[in-house]
Structures are given as structure tokens and as C-alpha cells.
NUDOTI-231782 format. One record per residue (C-alpha): residue number from 1; residue in one letter; x, y, z. Coordinates in steps of 0.02 Angstrom, whole numbers, plus 50000, padded with zeros to 5 digits. Layout:
! residues N
<k=NUM&r=A&east=X&north=Y&up=Z>
...
This chain:
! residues 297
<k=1&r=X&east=50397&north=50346&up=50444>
<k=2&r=X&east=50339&north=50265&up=50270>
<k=3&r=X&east=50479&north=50130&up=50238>
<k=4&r=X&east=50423&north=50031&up=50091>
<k=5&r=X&east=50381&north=50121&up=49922>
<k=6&r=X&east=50288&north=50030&up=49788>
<k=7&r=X&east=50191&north=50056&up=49638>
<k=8&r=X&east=50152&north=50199&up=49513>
<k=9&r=X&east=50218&north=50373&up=49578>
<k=10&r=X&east=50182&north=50504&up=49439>
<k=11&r=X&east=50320&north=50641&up=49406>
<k=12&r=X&east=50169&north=50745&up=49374>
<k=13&r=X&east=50203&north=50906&up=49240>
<k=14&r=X&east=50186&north=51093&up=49299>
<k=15&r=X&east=50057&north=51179&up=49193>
<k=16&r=X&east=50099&north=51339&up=49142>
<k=17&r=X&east=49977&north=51500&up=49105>
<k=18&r=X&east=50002&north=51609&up=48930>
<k=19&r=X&east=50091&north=51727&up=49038>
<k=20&r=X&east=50207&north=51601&up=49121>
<k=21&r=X&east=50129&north=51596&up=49286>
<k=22&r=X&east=50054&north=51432&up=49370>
<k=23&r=X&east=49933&north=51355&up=49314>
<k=24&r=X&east=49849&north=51304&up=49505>
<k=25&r=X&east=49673&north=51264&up=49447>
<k=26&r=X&east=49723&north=51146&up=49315>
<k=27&r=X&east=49859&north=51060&up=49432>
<k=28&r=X&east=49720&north=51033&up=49541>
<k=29&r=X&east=49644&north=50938&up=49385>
<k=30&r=X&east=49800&north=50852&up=49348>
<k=31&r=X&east=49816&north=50775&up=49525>
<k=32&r=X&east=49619&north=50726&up=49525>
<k=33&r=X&east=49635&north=50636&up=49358>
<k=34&r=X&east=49790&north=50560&up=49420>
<k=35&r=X&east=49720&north=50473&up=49580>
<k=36&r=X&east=49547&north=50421&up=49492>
<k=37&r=X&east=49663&north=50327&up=49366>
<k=38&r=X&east=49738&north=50247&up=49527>
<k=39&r=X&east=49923&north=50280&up=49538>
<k=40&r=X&east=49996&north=50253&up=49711>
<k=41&r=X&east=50089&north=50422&up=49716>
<k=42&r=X&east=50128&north=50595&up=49638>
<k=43&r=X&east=50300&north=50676&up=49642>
<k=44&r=X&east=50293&north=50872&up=49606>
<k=45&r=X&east=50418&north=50974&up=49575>
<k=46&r=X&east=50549&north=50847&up=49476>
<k=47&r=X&east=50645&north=50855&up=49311>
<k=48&r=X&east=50454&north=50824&up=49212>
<k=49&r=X&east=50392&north=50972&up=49327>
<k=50&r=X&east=50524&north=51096&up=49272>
<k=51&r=X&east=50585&north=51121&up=49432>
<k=52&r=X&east=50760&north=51200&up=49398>
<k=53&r=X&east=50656&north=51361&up=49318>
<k=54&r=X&east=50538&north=51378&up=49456>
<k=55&r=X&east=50574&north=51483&up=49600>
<k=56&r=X&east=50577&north=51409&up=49770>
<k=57&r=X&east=50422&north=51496&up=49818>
<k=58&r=X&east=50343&north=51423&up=49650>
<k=59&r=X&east=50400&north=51251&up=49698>
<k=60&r=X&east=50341&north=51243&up=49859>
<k=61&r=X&east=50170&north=51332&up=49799>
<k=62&r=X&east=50157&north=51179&up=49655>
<k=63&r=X&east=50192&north=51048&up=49836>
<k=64&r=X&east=50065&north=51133&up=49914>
<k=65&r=X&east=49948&north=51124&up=49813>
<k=66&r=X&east=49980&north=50948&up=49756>
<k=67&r=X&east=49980&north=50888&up=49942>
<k=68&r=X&east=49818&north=50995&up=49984>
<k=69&r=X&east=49724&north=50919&up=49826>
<k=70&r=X&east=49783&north=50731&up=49854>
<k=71&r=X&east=49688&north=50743&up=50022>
<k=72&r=X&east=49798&north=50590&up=50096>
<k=73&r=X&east=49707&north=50494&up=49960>
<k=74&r=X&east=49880&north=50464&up=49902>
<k=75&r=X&east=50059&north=50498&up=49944>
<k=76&r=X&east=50159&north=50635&up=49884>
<k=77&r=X&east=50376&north=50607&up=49851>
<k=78&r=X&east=50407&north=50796&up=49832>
<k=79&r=X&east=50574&north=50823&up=49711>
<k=80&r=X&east=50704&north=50945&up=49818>
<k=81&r=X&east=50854&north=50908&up=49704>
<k=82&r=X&east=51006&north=51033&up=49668>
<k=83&r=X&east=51198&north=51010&up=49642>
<k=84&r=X&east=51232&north=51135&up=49797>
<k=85&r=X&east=51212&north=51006&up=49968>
<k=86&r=X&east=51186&north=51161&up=50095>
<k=87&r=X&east=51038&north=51247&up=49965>
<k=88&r=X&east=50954&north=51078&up=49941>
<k=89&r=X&east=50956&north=51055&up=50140>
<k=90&r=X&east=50875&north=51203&up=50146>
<k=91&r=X&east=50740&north=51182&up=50011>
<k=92&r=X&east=50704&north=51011&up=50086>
<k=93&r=X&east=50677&north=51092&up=50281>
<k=94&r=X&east=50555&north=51213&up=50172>
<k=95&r=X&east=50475&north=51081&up=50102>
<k=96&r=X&east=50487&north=50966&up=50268>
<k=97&r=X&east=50351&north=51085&up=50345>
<k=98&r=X&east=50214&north=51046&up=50210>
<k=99&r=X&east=50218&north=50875&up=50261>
<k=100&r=X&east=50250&north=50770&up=50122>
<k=101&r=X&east=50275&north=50572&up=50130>
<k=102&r=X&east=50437&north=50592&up=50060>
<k=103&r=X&east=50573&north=50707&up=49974>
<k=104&r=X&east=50665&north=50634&up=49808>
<k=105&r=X&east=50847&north=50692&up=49820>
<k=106&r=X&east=50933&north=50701&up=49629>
<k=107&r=X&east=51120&north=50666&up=49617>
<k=108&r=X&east=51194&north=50852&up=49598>
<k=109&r=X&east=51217&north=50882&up=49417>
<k=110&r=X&east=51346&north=50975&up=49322>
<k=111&r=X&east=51483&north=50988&up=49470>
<k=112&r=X&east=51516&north=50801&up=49466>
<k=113&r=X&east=51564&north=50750&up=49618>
<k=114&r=X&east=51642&north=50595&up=49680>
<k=115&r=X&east=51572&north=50437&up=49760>
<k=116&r=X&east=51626&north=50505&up=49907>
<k=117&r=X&east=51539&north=50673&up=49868>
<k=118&r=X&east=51379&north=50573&up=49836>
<k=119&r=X&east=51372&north=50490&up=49986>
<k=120&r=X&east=51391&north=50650&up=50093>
<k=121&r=X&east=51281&north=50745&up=50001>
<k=122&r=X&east=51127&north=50630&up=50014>
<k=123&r=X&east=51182&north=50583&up=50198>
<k=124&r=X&east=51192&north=50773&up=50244>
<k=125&r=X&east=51011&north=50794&up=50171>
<k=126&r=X&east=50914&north=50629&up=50252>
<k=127&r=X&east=51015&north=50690&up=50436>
<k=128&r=X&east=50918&north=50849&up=50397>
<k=129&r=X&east=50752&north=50836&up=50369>
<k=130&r=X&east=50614&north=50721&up=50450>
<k=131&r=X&east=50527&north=50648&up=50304>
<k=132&r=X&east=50612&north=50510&up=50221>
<k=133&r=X&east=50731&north=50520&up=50045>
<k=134&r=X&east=50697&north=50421&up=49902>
<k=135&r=X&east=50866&north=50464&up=49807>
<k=136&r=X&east=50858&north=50480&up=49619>
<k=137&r=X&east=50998&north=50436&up=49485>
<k=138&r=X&east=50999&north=50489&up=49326>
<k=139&r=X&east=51168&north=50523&up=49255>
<k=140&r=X&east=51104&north=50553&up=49084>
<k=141&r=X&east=51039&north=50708&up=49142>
<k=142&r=X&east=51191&north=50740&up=49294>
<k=143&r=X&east=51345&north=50651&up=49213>
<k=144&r=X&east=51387&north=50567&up=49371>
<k=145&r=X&east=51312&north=50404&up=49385>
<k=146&r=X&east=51302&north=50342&up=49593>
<k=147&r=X&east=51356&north=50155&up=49565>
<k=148&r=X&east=51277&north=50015&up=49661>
<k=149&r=X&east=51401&north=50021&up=49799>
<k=150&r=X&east=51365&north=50188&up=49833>
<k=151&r=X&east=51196&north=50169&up=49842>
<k=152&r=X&east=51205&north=50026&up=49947>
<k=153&r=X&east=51304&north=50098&up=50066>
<k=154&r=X&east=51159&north=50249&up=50091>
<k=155&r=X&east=51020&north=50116&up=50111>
<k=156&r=X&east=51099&north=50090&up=50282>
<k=157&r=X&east=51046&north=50264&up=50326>
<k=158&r=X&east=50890&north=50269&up=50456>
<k=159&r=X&east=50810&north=50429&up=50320>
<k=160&r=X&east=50850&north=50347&up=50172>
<k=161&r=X&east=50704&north=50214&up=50085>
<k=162&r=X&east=50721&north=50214&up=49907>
<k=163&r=X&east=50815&north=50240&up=49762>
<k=164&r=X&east=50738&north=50275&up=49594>
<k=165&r=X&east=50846&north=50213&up=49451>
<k=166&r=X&east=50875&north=50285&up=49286>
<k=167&r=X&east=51036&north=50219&up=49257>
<k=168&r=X&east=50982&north=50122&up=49102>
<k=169&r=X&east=51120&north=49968&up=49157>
<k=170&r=X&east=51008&north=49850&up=49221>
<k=171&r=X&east=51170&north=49737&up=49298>
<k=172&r=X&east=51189&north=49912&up=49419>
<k=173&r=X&east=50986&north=49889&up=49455>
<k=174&r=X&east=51014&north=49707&up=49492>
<k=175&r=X&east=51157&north=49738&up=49618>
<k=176&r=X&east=51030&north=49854&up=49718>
<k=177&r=X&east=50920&north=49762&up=49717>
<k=178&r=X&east=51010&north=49591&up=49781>
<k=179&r=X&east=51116&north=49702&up=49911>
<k=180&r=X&east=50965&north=49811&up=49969>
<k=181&r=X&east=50910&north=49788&up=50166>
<k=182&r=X&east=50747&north=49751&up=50209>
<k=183&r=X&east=50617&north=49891&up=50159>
<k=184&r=X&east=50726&north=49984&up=50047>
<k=185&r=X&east=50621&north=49995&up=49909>
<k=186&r=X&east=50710&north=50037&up=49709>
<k=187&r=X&east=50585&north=50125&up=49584>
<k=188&r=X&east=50625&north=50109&up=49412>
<k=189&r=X&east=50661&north=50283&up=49336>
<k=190&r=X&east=50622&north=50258&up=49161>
<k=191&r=X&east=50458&north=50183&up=49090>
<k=192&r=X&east=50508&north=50053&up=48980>
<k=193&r=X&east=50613&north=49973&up=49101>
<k=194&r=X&east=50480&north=49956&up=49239>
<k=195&r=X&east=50401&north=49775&up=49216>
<k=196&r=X&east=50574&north=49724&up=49191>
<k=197&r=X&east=50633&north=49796&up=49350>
<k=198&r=X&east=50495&north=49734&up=49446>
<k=199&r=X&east=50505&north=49569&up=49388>
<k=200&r=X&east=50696&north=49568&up=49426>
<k=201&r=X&east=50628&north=49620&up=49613>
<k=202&r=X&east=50595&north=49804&up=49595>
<k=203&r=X&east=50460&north=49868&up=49695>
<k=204&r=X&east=50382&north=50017&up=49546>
<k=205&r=X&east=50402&north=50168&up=49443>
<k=206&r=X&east=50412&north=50373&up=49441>
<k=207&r=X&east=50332&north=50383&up=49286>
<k=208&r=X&east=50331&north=50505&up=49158>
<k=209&r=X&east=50196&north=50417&up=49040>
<k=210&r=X&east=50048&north=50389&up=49176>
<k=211&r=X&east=50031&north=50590&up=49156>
<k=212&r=X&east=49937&north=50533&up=49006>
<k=213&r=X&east=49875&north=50373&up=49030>
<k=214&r=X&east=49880&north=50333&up=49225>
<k=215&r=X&east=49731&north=50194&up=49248>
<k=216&r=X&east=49857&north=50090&up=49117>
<k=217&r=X&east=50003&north=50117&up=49186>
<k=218&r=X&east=49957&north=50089&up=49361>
<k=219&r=X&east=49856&north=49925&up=49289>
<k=220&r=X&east=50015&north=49880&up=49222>
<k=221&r=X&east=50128&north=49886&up=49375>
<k=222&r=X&east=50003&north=49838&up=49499>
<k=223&r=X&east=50018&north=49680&up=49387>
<k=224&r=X&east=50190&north=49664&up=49381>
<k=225&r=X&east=50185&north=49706&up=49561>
<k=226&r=X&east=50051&north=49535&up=49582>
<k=227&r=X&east=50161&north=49429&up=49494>
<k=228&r=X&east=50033&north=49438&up=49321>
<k=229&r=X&east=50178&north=49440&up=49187>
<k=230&r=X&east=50083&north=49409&up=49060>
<k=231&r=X&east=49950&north=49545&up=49077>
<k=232&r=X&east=50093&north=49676&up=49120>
<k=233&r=X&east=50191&north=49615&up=48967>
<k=234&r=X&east=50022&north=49672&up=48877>
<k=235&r=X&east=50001&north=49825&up=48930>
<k=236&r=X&east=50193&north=49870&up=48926>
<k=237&r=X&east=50173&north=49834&up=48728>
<k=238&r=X&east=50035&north=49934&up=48721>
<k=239&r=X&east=50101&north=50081&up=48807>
<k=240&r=X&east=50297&north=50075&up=48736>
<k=241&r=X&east=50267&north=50174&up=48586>
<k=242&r=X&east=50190&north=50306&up=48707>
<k=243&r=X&east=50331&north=50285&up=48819>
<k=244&r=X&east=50471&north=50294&up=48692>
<k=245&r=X&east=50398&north=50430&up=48585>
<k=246&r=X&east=50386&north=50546&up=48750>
<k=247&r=X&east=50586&north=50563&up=48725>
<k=248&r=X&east=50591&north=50584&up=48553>
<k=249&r=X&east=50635&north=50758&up=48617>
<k=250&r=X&east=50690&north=50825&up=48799>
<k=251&r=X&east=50552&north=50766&up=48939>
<k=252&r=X&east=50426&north=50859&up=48977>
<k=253&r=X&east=50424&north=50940&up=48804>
<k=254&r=X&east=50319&north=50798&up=48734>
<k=255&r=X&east=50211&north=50737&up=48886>
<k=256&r=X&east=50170&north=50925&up=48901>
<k=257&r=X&east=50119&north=50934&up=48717>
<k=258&r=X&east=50022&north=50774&up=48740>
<k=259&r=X&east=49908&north=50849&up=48887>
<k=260&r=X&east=49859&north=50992&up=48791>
<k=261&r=X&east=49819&north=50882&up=48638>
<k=262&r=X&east=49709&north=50802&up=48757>
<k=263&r=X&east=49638&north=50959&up=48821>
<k=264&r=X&east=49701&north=50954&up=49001>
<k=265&r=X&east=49816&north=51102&up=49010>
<k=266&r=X&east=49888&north=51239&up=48921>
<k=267&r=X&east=50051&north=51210&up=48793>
<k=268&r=X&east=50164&north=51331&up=48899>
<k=269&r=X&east=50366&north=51293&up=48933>
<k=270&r=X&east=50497&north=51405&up=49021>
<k=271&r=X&east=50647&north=51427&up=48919>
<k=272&r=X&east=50754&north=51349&up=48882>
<k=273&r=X&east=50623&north=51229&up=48833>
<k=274&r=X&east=50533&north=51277&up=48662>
<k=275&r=X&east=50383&north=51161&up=48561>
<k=276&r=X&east=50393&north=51019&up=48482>
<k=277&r=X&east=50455&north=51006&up=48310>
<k=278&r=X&east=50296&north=50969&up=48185>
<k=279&r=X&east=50349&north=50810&up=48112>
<k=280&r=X&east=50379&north=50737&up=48302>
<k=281&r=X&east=50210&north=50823&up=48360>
<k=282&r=X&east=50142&north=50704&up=48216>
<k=283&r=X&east=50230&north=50552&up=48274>
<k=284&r=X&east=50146&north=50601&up=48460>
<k=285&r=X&east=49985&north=50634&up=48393>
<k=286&r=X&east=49991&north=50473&up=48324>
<k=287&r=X&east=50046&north=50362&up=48474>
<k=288&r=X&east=49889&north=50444&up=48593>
<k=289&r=X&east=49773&north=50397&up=48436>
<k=290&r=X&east=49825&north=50216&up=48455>
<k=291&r=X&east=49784&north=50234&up=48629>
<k=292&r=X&east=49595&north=50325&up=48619>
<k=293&r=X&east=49658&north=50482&up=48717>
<k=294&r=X&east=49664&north=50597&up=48550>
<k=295&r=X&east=49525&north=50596&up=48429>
<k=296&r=X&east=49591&north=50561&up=48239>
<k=297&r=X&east=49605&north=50742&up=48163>
């Protein structure tokens, strides 16, 4: 079983056709591109993949694919997240038999549940399934936030290696991190928080922005990673307004709208996600010029 989780791990978009079907020759692209600009992992089928509008024979599809195309050339953290424990257990068994490296677990959203509730959910799921959980907390997206304790508490579990963190309260990170056993490994959830979490002893990202530029954001945490402050504090600056202006609206909207700027897939949502507003597509537009992956108009 992979313990130890570290580096860049992609939460890699699902392209879409005109008629709202998959997209499977230019995920194929997207996971190519993605490994030739060197990130450590891609996770299909999380919040940037759209996951809660696919149907669970689309999301598997999207894992299979991903794993066949990644060849073992890198590993693949498969997102199996739901706020009902008994249907996630059985969309992680599903996904169990393509043999992914690992399954990322989301705290249920919208039911709420308690500490308690948290800890037997995730629990239930890792006793279930034989690849390991990376959980994933995000309670700007759930409203439940799984506090340190919690979490600590679950990195006892034999299944459980990771958490990835997009909590936004650093101090929470921190107590993770100088709690966590041996091996447990915490992945910074949010982009422009991951040279600060490594340096405070986090081991990487899931990361929204190295859809569009992965050779600099895995540059940038495999320096980080090597101790090389100062050349991850460059590249950090260099990628934050990228970083920063991909929430400007609801993620994936912009990284989405940034691909197909760049050529790479087809601007296609499921509702209820809709286009960017102009005057933001402007500000995004920008942001990719500063970075040579647009052309100027």
C-alpha cells in the first residue's frame, strides 16, 4: 500500500462535448500534457472535475480512462466523495476494482454532520475498500469543517494516508501536521497556500492551477519540497495571479475557460455551472498572457 503522498497531484477538469457528453479523446490529452509537465499525480473525478453532475458510470468511465492513459507513469487519487456514507462505500468498491493508488474521500456536504459523524463516515469508507483514503476538507464548499483532532484521530487508521486541507486556517494545518504519525502525509488544498504549507512541513498540493500550467507548478513544489525557498517563493509570485484569478468565480468555471483559451478542450459546463462573465474572462485572459500560455489578442 502507497503510505507517503507528496508533490503535485492535479484535480484534473472533465472536458465536456457540445452535446454534453465526455470528452475521452481530449482527457486523454489532458492527462498526457499533465505528466510531460511532471506532476506527481492526477485526481479525476473531484469538485474541479464536476463530479456531483456526472453519473456513476461517467465517473468511473473519466477513472478509467485517466488510469489507462497515465500508464503507471504516475499515480492516480480518484475523488469518491458524497454526503451519504453507505453510497460513497459503494462508489469507492466500484472504483476499488480499477485499481487506483488511492481514493480522496470529501467531508459529506450539506447534511452537516458531527465530529463524531466525520469520523465514522471516513472510518466506514477506508474499512471498506483496499486502496488507501486521502481525506479531503473543504468546509467552504461542505459547511462542516473536520478540526485537527478529528483528523488526527483518523490518521491512526491502517487505510487512511493523507489529508488534503482546504481549511484556509493555517493554525488547524499546523496542528496536523505536528500531531500526524509517521507517513501520514497532508496536501495543501488550495494553491496559494502550498509553499507555505510545505515549508510549515506539508508534504504537496491537489492543485487546481497545474491544469494550466503544470511544468511550473510542479517546479514550484518539487522546490519547496527540496528545501529551495527562494526559487519556490519565485514561482509562487509568478503563478498567484493565475491562482487567485481561477476563483474569481466558482472552480472549474475559470480553469475550464482557461483550457479552451489555450486550445486544449472544448468550453462546455453542466448546469448549474454557466460561462464566465466577460469582464472576468478579461481579467483571465490577462493572467495566462503574463504567463505565455495565451497569445495577446
Amino acid at each position: 500500500m502507497i503510505r507517503s503522498w507528496r508533490g503535485t497531484f492535479t484535480a484534473i477538469v472533465t472536458p465536456f462535448k457540445r452535446d454534453g457528453s465526455l470528452d475521452e479523446a481530449a482527457l486523454r490529452t489532458l492527462v498526457d500534457r499533465q505528466i510531460e509537465g511532471g506532476v506527481d499525480g492526477i485526481v479525476p473525478c473531484g469538485t474541479t472535475g464536476e463530479s456531483v453532475t456526472m453519473s456513476t458510470a461517467e465517473r468511473i468511465r473519466v477513472i478509467e480512462i485517466v488510469r489507462e492513459q497515465s500508464n503507471d507513469r504516475v499515480r492516480v487519487l480518484a475523488g469518491a466523495g458524497g454526503n451519504s456514507t453507505a453510497a460513497v462505500v459503494t462508489l469507492a468498491k466500484q472504483i476499488d476494482q480499477v485499481s487506483v493508488d488511492g481514493i480522496l474521500i470529501v467531508v459529506p456536504y450539506y447534511n452537516k454532520p458531527t465530529q463524531e459523524g466525520l469520523y465514522q463516515h471516513f472510518a466506514t469508507v477506508a474499512d471498506a475498500v483496499e486502496a488507501p483514503v486521502v481525506m479531503y476538507n473543504v468546509p467552504g464548499r461542505t459547511s462542516a469543517n473536520m478540526t485537527a483532532e478529528t483528523a488526527l484521530r483518523l490518521a491512526e487508521h491502517g487505510n487512511i494516508v493523507g489529508t488534503k486541507e482546504a481549511s484556509g486556517a493555517l493554525t488547524q494545518v499546523m496542528e496536523i501536521i505536528r500531531g500526524a504519525p509517521a507517513g501520514f502525509s497532508i496536501l495543501s488544498g488550495e494553491d496559494n497556500l502550498a509553499v507555505p504549507i510545505i515549508a510549515l512541513g506539508g508534504h504537496g498540493v491537489v492543485s487546481v492551477v497545474s491544469n494550466e500550467a503544470p511544468a511550473m507548478m510542479s517546479e514550484m513544489v518539487r522546490s519547496a519540497l527540496e528545501g529551495k525557498m527562494t526559487e519556490a517563493r519565485e514561482l509562487h509570485y509568478k503563478l498567484l495571479g493565475l491562482m487567485n484569478v481561477n476563483f474569481i468565480e466558482t472552480n472549474p468555471i475559470p480553469v475550464k475557460a482557461a483550457l479552451a483559451m489555450m486550445g486544449l478542450i472544448e468550453e462546455q459546463y453542466r448546469l448549474p455551472l454557466v460561462p464566465m462573465a466577460e469582464a472576468n474572462r478579461k481579467k483571465l485572459h490577462l493572467e495566462l498572457m503574463k504567463l505565455d500560455l495565451v497569445a495577446a489578442p
